[in-house]
N, C-alpha and C positions, 0 to 999 in steps of 0.2 A: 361555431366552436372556436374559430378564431380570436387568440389573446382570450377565452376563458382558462386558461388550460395557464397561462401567463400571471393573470390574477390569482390566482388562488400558488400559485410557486413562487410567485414573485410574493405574494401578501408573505409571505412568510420572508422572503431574503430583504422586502425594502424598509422597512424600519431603519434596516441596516447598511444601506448602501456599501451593497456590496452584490459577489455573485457567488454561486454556487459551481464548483467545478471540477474536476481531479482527473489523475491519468491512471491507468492501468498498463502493463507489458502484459498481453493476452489477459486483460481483468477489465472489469464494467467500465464503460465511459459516459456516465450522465451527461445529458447536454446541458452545459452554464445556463445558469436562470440570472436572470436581471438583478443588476444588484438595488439598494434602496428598495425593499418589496417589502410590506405590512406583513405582519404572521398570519397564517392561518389560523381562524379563531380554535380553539380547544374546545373539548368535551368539557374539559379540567378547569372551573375558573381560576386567574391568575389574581391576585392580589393587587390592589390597586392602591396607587399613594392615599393616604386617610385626608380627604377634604374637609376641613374646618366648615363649610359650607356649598350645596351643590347648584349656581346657579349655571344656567343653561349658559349664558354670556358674563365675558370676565365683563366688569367695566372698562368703559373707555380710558380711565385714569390712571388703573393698574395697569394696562396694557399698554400705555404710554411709554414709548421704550426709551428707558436710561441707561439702556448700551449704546452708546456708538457703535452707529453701522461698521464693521469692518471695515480696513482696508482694502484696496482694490486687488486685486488677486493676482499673484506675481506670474510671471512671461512662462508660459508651458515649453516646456522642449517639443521640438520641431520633430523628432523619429524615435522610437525604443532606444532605453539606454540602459546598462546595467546600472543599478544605483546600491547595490550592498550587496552580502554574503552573510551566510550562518553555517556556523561548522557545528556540526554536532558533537555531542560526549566523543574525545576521542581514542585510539587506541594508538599503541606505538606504529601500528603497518596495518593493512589490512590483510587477514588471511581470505582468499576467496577460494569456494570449492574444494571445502577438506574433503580429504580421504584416507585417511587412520589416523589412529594415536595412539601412546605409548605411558606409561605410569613408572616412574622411578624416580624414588625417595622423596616421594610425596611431591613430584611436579609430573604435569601434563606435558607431552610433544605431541599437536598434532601439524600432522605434513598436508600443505596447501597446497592442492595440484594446479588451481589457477590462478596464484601469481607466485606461485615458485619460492616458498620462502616455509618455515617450520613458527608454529606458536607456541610461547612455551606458558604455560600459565602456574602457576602460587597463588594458592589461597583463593580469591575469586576474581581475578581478572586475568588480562595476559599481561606479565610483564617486560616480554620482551620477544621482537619477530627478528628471526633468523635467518637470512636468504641462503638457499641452498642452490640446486641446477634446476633442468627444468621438468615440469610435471610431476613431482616428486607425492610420488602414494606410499607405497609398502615401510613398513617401520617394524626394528627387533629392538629389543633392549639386554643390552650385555651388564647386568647387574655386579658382576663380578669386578669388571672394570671401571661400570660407572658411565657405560657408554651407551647412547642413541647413534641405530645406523638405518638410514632412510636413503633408497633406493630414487633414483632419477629415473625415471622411465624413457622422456623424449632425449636426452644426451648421454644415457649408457653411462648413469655414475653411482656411486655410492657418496654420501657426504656421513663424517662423522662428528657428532657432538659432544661432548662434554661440557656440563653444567650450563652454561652459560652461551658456550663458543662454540662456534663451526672449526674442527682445528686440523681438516683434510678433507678431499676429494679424490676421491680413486677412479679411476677409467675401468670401462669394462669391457670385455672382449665385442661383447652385442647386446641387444637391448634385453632387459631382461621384467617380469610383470609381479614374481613372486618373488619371498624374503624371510628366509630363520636364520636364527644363529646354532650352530654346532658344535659344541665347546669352543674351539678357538677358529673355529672355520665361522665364512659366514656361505651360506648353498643360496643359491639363485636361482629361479626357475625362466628358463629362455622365453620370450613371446613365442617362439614358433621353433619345430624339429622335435619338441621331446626331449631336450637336453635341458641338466641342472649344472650349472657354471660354478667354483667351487673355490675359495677367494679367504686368503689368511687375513684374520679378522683382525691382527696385529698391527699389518702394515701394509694388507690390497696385495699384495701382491699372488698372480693367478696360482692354480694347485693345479686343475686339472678340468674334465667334465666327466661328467656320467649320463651315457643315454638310454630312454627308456623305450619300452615296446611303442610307445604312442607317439604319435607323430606332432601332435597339439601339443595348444599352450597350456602350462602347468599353470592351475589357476591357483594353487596354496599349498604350499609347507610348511610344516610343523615336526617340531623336535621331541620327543617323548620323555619324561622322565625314564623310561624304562632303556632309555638310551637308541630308540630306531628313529628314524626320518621317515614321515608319511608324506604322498607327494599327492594330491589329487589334481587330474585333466578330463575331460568333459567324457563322460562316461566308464573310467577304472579310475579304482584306490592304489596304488603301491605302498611298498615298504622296504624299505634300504638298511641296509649294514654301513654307520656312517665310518668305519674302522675299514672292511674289506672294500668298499664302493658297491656290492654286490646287493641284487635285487633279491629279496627275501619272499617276496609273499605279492601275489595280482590278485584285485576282485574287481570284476563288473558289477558298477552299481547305480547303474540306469543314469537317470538324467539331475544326481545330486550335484550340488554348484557350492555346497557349503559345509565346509569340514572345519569342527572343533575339538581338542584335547582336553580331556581334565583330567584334573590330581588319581583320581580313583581309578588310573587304569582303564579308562573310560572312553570308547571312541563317537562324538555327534556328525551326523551324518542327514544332511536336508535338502530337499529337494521336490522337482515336479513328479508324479506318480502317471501313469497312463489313466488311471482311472476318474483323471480329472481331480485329484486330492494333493495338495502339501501335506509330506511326509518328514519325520525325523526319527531318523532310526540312530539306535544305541548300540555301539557290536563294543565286545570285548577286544581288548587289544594283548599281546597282538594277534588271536587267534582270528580276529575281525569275524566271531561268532556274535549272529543276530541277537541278544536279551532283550529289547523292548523294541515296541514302534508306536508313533502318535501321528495322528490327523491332527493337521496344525489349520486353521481358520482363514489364516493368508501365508500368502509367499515369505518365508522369514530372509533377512538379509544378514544379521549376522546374530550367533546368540555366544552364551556364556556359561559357566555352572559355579555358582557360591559354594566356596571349598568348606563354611562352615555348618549348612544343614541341607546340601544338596539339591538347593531352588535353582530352574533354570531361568535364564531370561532371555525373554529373544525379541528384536524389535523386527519391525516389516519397513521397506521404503514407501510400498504403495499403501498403507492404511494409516504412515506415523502413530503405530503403535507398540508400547511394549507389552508383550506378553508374559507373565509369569508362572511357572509348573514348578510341580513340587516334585519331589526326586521322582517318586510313583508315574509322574505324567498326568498330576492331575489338575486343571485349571484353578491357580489361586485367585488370578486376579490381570485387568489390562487394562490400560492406560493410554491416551496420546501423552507422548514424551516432547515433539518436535516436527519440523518439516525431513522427512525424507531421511531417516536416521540411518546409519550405516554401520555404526562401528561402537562395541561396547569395552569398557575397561570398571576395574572391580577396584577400590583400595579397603582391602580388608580391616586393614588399623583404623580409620578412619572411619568406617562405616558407609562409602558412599558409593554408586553406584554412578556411572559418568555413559552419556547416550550422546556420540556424536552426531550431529544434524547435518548432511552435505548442503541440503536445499534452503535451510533456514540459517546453513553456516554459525553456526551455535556450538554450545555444548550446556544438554539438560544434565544437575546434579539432582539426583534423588539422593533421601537415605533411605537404609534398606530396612531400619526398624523401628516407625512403619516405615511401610513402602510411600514417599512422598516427593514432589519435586521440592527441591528445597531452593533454589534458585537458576538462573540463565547466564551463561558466558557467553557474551559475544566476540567471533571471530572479525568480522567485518562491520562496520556502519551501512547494513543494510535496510534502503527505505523502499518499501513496496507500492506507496499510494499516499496521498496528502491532500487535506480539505480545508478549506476559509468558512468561517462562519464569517456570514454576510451581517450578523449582527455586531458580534462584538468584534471581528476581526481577527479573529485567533484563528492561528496555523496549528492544524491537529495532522500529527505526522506516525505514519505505522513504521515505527525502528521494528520492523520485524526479525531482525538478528539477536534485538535484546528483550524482544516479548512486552513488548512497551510502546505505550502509545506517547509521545511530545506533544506536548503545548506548547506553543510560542507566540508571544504577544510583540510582534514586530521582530527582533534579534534576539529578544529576552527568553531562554526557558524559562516558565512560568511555573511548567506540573510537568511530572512524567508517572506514568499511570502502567504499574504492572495488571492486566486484566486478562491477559489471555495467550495461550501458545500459540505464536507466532502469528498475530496481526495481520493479514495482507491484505485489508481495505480497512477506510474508514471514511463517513460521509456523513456530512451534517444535517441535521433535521431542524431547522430555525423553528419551525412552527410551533415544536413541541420544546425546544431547547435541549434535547438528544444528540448524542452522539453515537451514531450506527458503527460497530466494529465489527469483520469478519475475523474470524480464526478459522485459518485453512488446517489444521491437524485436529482439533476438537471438530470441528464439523458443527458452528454455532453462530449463531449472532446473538453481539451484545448491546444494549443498548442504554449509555450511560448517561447521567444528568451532566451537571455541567462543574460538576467535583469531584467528574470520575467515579463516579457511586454506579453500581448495576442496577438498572430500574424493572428491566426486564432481560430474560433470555429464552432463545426460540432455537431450538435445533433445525438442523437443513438433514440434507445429502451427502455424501463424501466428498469432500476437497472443494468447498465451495469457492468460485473464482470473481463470478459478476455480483456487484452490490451495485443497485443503484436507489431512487431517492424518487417515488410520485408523488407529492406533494398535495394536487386536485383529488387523486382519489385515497389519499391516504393508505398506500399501498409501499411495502418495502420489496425490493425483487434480493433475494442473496440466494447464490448460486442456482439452485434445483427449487427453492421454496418463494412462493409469493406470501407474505403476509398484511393482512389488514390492522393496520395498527388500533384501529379504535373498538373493532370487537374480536381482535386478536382471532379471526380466519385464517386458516394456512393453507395452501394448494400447492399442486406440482404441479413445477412448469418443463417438462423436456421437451427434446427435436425428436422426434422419428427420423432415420433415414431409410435412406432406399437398402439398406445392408440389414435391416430387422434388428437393428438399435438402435436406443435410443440414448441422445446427448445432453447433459445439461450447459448451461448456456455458461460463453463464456467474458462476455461481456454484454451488458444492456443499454440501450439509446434511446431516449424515450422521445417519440414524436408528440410534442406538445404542443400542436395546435389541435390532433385528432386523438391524443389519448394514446396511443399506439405505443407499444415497446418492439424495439429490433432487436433482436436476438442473433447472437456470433454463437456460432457453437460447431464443434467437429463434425467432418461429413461421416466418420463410420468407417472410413476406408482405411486399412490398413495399409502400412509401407507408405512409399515413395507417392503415391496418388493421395495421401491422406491429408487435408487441410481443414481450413476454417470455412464457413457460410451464414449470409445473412438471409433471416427470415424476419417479416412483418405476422407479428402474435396476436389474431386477430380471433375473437368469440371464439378463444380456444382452439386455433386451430393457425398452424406454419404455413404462409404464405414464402415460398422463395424470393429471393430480391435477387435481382440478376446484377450481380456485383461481379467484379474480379472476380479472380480463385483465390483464395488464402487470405481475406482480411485479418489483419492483425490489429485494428484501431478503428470505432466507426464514433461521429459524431452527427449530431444532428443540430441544425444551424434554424431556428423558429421564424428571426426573421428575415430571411432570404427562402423560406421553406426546403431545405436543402438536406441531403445525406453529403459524408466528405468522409470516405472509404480510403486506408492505408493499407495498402497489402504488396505481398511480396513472394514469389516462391523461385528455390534456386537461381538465386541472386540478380534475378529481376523485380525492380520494386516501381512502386506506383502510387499517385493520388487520383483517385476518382470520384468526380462531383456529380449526384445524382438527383436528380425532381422526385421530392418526396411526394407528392402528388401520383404520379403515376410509376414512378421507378426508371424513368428513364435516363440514361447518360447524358450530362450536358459538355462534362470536359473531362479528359484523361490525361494525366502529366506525368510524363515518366520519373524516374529520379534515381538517380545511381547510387545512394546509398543505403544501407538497411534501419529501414524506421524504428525509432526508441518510444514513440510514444505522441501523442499531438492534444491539442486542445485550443477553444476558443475562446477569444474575449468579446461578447457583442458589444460593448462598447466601443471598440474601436473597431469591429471588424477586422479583427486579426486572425490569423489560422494560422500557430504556431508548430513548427514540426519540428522535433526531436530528430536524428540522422548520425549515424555512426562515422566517424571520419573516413573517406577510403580509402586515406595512406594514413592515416594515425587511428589503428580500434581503439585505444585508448582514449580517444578525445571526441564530444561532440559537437555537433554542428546542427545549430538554431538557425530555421527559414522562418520568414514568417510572411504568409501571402493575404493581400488584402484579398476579402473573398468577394466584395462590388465584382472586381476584375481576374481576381486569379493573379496578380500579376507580383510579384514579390517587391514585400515592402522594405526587409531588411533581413540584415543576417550577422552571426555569431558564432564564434569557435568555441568553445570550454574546454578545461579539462575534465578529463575521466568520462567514464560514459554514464548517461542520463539515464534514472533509472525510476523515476516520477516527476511527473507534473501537477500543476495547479493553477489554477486563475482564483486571485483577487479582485470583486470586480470596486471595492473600497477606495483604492487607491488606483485600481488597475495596474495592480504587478502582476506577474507573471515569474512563479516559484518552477525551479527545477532541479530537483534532487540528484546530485551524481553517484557512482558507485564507492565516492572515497571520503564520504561523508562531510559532505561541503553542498546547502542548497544556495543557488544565484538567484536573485530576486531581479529582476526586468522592470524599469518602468512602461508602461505601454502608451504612446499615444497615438490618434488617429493620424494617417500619413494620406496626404492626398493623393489621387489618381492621375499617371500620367497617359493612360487609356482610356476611351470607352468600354465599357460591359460587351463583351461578346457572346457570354451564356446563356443563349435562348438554346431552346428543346428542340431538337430536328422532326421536321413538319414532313411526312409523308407526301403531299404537294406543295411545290414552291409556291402556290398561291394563297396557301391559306396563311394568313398571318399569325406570328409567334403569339404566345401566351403573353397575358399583362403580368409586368412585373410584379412579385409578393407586396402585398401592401403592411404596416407597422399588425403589431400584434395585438392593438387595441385605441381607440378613440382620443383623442385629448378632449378632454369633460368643457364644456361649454361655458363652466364658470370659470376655468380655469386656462381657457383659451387666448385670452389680451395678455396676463402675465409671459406663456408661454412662448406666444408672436412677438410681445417687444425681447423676448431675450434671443429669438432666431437671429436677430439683428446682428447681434454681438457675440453671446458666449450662448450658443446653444445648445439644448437640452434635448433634442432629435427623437426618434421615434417614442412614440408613448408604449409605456412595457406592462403597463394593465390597467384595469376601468379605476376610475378615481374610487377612493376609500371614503368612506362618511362615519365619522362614529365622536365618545367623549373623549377627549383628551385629558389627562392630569396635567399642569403645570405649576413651576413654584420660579418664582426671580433668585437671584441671588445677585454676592456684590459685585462679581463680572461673568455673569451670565445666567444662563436659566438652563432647567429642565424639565424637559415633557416626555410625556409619556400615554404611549395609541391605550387603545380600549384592547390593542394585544398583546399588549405584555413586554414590548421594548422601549428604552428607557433611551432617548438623544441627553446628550450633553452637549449645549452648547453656549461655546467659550467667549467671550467679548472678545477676544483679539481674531476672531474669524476662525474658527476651525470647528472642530465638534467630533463628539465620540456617539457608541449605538454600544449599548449593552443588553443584554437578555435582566430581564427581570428576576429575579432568583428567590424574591423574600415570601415567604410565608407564616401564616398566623402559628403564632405560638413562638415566632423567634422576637429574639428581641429587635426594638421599635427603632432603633439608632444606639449609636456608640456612646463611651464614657467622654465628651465634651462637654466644655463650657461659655455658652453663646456670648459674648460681649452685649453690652445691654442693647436691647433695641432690635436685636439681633434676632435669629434662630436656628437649630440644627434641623435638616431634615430629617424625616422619617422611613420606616417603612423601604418601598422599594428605592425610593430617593435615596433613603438615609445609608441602605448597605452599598448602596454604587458609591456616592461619597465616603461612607467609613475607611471600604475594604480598596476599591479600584485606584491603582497609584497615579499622584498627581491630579486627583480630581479634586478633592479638598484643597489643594493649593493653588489651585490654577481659579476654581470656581468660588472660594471664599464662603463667607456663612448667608445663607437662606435670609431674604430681607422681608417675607412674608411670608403665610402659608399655603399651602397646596389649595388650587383650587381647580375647579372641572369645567372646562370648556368646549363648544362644537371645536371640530374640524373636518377640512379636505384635505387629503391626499392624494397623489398621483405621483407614478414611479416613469422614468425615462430611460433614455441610453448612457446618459451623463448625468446625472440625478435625479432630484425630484422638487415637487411642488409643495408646499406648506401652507394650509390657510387658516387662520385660528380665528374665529368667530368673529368675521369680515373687518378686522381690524390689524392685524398682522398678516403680512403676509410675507416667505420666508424660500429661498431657493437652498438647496443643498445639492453641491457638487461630489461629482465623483471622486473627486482629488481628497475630499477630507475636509473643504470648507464652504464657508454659508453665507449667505449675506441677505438686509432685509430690502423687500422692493415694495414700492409701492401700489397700494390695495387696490386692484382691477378687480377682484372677483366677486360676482354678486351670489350671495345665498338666498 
């Protein structure tokens, strides 16, 4: 089984010289596949350049190459260096971890409790972030005056706004969690004692307190048109005289956590029920006489009442859904809105309904007639997960804040692709020319062509988290559901635990020399004992992997046969290197700081580790350990904290996204060993001797063997990463360079000055054959798949010139490396492609 499992992932990434890779924070970690890997043939045939004639062998005449070999290939850097940056769409600040908002004269306030500052949005962006104190949740709006007042929770303050400006901060006696305004009062409700703090809305300055029977924290106030003050704390309602100070009215009302007011005299009321039901009950006010009750589907987190036909709306955090009733209480209609929605605001004039997202840090606008999302505001530049197509080299990135997936072709946005709420993976499928997308709130995967078009979509489980990418068996894992992509089979895949539940998985590893997926997923245990667990998912059935407790990151390393376990619980943290063979520990490294995230590059045998600073949270800190030794190759500080990763295996960059919308792109090179390997398996008897080292993941082909020994010499091309390819090739010359193209459907460019490009093939019958040009005589334009890579892909027509003959169909070999691959084109060319991006021709050892 060894390097089949190689071949058939890699046939799909090596056309492309590149790898396949990505991170997840508690989300699937595919293990990197080789980069330069042939596609895996399709079901689907792909369209092939239109050959004027099919002979088995070019001639020798035509193949007579009138490129000059390249020049010799300039001096690599000696250790990783950071070599660029890409900032994303950006905003004036980022707000991170909203927790309300407020609606006056048609602008949005929502207050950012983790990083301290207010967003104000007009129209559809944010045009401006506010910094206020710290942790700042609770928000009123004094409409009268024209004023936003947002409460500071962690420094006991009030900040006020008008329009534009922060234009005071007021101190407050003690910390306070609740927030209304009272005609000119603004009431406070304490974290703790039962007391409402009571504060002239003018000028801060204190009035008085009022304490209640209850000893807890007042979790919400609200002002009544009717002119009372409702205070709700974790099991009574009250009602106050905001004129006398005096308590009007107590009712016990079990275990409701969510109290709303509307126009009609109307009191909402939601909450857990004993009977195992979400309840919302409706009591008159202020008699707080019971009129209606509903069984609600999930736990609601905050709702609302449309003052023009009495629709309620109510979103949940655990389903990201909104739900809609009709005054009756009768089920209109629900929706996913967002990640983890928290907070609704209504603008009547306007017709729009506004769902603030905490977890997706958004804001979903619907209109209300119909009921429809009409667009996303992003609070923060939040990226969840990011992948390289190993063909053409495009960075496909989930801005999961803005419900959008990026392309980037080097630095360049290319495309941005509205497809689904709130993105949190995305993973490329080379073979198929697919783009895998989860949407954690729909509860779906997508899967797009390579223009962003939906080709197919497959529903999961709730909140799916791991996505990963089998390639040999044509299998997609996303979250709770496996499916087969070629006769679209669906299965469940959860963990059993020892607690009589079961888990879906929450990230995936796929052991690819044996087929094998590792599975992260919850032990079951509630509270302070509850973590993460690795199981080997074997003929149906959870095999434990005796790993740490609490993995947060697991990858699997093919040719070293290796697991590399990052976990950490109560601020002990760790790397642990396991023998995927039998599961046992070879090395445990401790590590002081909280892991963001890791990944590998087998080209260089790098193990890149993400690490929180542990005197600057804001900034992170890149390790990266040669994994021959364990022994650390290099290291990096960044700002902001890391919040995705990537491996290029094309050029061998190394992408990592921070949380302030800025990705650092890595060059990576291999760094020699100033140790020997001390990672042998612990031997029960000192006499029996260690296991032999893991050998490459597959043969170097016998015809292919001379070319590759004289290049060991020099610039070597190191382990072979899958069994040599044989199949027809397309090729056509041009006036500085050529291009070919496998029997799979990936399209090389390359350039006479030594470089070369890998596209996916894209053309099919019925488009048209090439562009509106006009050849110079002698000349010609390609066609077909040739013709759209040349028309549409930038700089290739200028760089490539016009077609000096026609396409014609040739043998070839292939064979994919750790630093390239081999090229042999019907034993007359023969042609090295490095991982860096360039090629060069050698002379023809290989016999056919």
């Amino acid at each position: 089984m060894k390097g089949s499992r190689a071949l058939a992932i890699f046939v799909l990434c090596l056309l492309a010289i590149t790898g396949c890779q990505k991170h997840p924070s508690l989300q699937v970690t595919p293990s990197p596949t080789p980069w330069l890997t042939l596609a895996v043939p399709s079901a689907t045939p792909i369209a092939t350049a239109k050959p004027s004639s099919r002979p088995s062998v070019l001639p020798t005449r035509t193949l007579a190459p009138s490129i000059p070999s390249p020049s010799p290939l300039p001096t690599k850097p000696k250790e990783p260096s950071l070599v660029g940056n890409i900032t994303l769409p950006s905003l004036p600040d980022p707000g991170h971890s909203p927790c309300a908002l407020a609606l006056l004269n048609g602008r949005l306030y929502i207050s950012n409790r983790g990083s301290n500052n207010v967003s104000l949005i007009e129209g559809n962006s944010v045009k401006r972030v506010l910094p206020v104190g710290k942790a700042p949740c609770a928000i009123t709006v004094d409409p009268t005056h024209k004023r936003i007042y947002v409460l500071n929770e962690a420094d006991a303050s009030v900040s006020v706004i008008e329009g534009e400006h922060v234009i005071a901060t007021w101190p407050l006696t003690e910390r306070a969690r609740s927030l209304t305004l009272v005609k000119e009062e603004l009431w406070l409700g304490a974290s703790q004692g039962g007391r409402i703090l009571t504060y002239s809305a003018k000028d801060g300055r204190p009035l008085g307190q009022i304490s209640l029977p209850s000893n807890g924290s007042i979790i919400s106030l609200s002002f009544s048109l009717q002119g009372q003050v409702y205070a709700l704390t974790y099991g009574h309602l009250y009602i106050l005289d905001p004129h006398s100070r005096q308590l009007l009215q107590e009712k016990e009302i079990g275990q409701a956590n969510l109290m709303a007011l509307a126009r009609g005299a109307v009191l909402f009321l939601a909450g857990y029920e004993p009977s195992s039901k979400y309840s919302l009950k409706v009591l008159e006010t202020p008699s707080l006489k019971e009129i209606a009750s509903y069984t609600l589907p999930f736990p609601p987190t905050a709702l609302l009442q449309d003052p023009r036909d009495g629709r309620l709306y109510i979103v949940s955090q655990t389903t990201d859904k909104l739900l809609v009733l009709s005054r009756q209480g009768e089920l209109l209609t629900q929706l996913p809105v967002g990640y983890r929605p928290i907070q609704l605001a209504l603008d009547v004039g306007k017709g729009y309904l506004y769902v603030l997202n905490e977890g997706g840090e958004n804001v979903t606008v619907l209109g209300t007639t119909p009921l429809q999302v009409i667009q996303t505001i992003p609070l923060a530049p939040h990226v969840t997960a990011m992948d390289v197509d190993p063909i053409n080299g495009r960075l496909y990135i989930a801005a999961s804040s803005s419900d959008s997936i990026l392309v980037y072709d080097g630095t360049t946005l290319r495309e941005q692709w509205q497809v689904a709420r709130y993105p949190n993976q995305v993973r490329v499928i080379p073979s198929r020319g697919w783009i895998a997308v989860l949407s954690l709130p729909e509860a779906k995967l997508l899967l797009l062509n390579q223009r962003g078009e939906i080709v197919r979509t497959h529903t999961t489980g709730p909140h799916p988290q791991a996505l990963a990418v089998d390639e040999l068996t044509q299998r997609i894992y996303a979250g709770d559901t496996i499916i087969e992509w070629e006769n679209q089979v669906k299965y469940t895949l959860r963990i059993p635990t020892n607690y009589h539940t079961e888990e879906s998985p929450i990230q995936i590893a796929i052991d690819t020399r044996r087929n094998i997926p590792y599975i992260v997923s919850f032990n079951g245990v509630p509270g302070s004992n509850g973590g993460y667990i690795v199981s080997r998912w074997l003929d149906g059935k959870a095999l434990t992997v005796p790993t740490k407790f609490n993995v947060l990151y697991l990858l699997y390393d093919e040719e070293l046969d290796r697991l590399y376990a990052l976990y950490g619980r109560m601020g002990r943290y760790g790397l642990q290197v396991i023998a995927a063979d039998d599961g046992k520990e070879l090395l445990n490294i401790p590590i002081e700081q909280r892991p963001l995230g890791m990944v590998l590059n087998p080209a260089t045998r790098h193990l890149w580790l993400a690490l929180q600073a542990s005197k600057e949270p804001q900034r992170t800190e890149l390790r990266i350990y040669d994994t021959r030794a364990m022994e650390q190759a290099a290291k990096f500080s960044l700002d902001g904290k890391a919040e995705a990763l990537a491996v290029g295996l094309r050029y061998s960059r190394i992408y990592v996204a921070n949380d302030q919308g800025r990705i650092f792109i890595f060059g990576d090179v291999a760094t020699p060993l100033t140790k020997a390997s001390s990672l042998t398996k612990p031997s029960p008897e000192a006499t029996v001797p260690p296991p032999p080292s893991p050998t490459c993941p597959a043969r170097v082909d016998a015809r292919l063997s001379p070319l590759w020994e004289a290049l060991q010499k020099t610039e070597p091309l190191g382990c072979a990463y899958s069994p040599v390819q044989e199949g027809t090739w397309s090729i056509q010359p041009f006036e500085r360079g050529w291009m070919y193209r496998s029997n799979t459907g990936t399209i090389f460019v390359l350039y006479q000055e030594g470089t070369f490009a890998t596209f996916h093939d894209t053309w099919r019958e019925g488009q048209p054959e090439s562009c509106q040009a006009l050849p110079p005589k002698g000349l010609r334009k390609p066609i077909r798949g040739f013709g759209l890579v040349w028309c549409k892909e930038p700089g290739v027509h200028d760089k490539l010139g016009w077609a000096t003959e026609e396409t014609k169909n040739v043998s070839g070999l292939y064979q994919t490396f750790a630093q390239g691959a081999l090229l042999v084109i019907s034993q007359e060319r023969s042609l090295v492609l490095f991982s860096n991006g360039r090629w060069r021709q050698l002379p023809s050892h290989a016999k056919q």
